[in-house]
N, C-alpha and C positions, 0 to 999 in steps of 0.2 A: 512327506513334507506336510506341516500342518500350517492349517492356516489361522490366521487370526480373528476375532471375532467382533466385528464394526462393535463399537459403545453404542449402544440404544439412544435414542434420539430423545430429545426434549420431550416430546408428544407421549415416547413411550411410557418414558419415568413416572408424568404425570397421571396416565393410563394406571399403569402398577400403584401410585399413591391412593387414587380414587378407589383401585378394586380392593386395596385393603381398607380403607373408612367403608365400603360399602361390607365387607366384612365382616368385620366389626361391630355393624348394626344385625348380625346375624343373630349373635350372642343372647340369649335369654334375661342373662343377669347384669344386673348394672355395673358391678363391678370388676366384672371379666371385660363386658364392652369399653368398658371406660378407660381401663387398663391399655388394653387393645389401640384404643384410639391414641393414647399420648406413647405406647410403644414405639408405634408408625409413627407420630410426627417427629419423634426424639431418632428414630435412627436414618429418618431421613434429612432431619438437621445438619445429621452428624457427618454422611456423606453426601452434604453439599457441597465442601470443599474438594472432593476428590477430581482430580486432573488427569492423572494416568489416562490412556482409553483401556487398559487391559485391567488396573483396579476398579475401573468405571463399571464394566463389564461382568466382570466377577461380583460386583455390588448387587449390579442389577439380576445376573443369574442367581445368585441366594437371595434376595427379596421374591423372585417369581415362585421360589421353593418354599419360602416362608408362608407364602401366602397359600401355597396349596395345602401347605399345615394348616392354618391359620382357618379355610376353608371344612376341612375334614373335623377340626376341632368342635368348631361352631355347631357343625352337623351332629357328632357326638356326642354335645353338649345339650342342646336341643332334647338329645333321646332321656337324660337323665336329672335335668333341671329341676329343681324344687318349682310346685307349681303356683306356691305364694309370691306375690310382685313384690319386691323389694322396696320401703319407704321412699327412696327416691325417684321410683317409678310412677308412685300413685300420683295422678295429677290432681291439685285443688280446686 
């Protein structure tokens, strides 16, 4: 018999939002980061309408997947960054 799996809580979603912008600031380059960061706010726009608890759920298991991409990414990206800071990095 299977059972179901409660929808993550307010606190969690919000949890998962912050650990992908903290993510995000892992990134080297500005425009991998930047990218990153309006990804995460655009797909979590997107299911903010979601009601289902079982699509709610499934939203939030591929976001926690995403993010362990998202994590590995950073980290590999890291190994092989170009070491010049990008114009919009330089600060005046």
């Amino acid at each position: 018999m299977a059972t179901a799996v409660p929808p993550p809580t307010r606190t969690t979603v919000l949890s998962l939002f912050r650990s992908f912008l903290r993510s995000a600031r892992q990134f080297p380059d500005y425009n991998i980061r930047e990218y990153t960061k309006r990804r995460t706010i655009d797909a979590f726009h997107s299911n903010k309408t979601l009601s289902n608890p079982s699509s709610v759920a499934a939203a939030f298991a591929d976001g926690n997947y995403q993010l362990q991409v998202a994590k590995r990414q950073a980290l590999v990206y890291s190994f092989y960054s170009p070491k010049l800071k990008s114009i919009m990095d330089i600060k005046h």
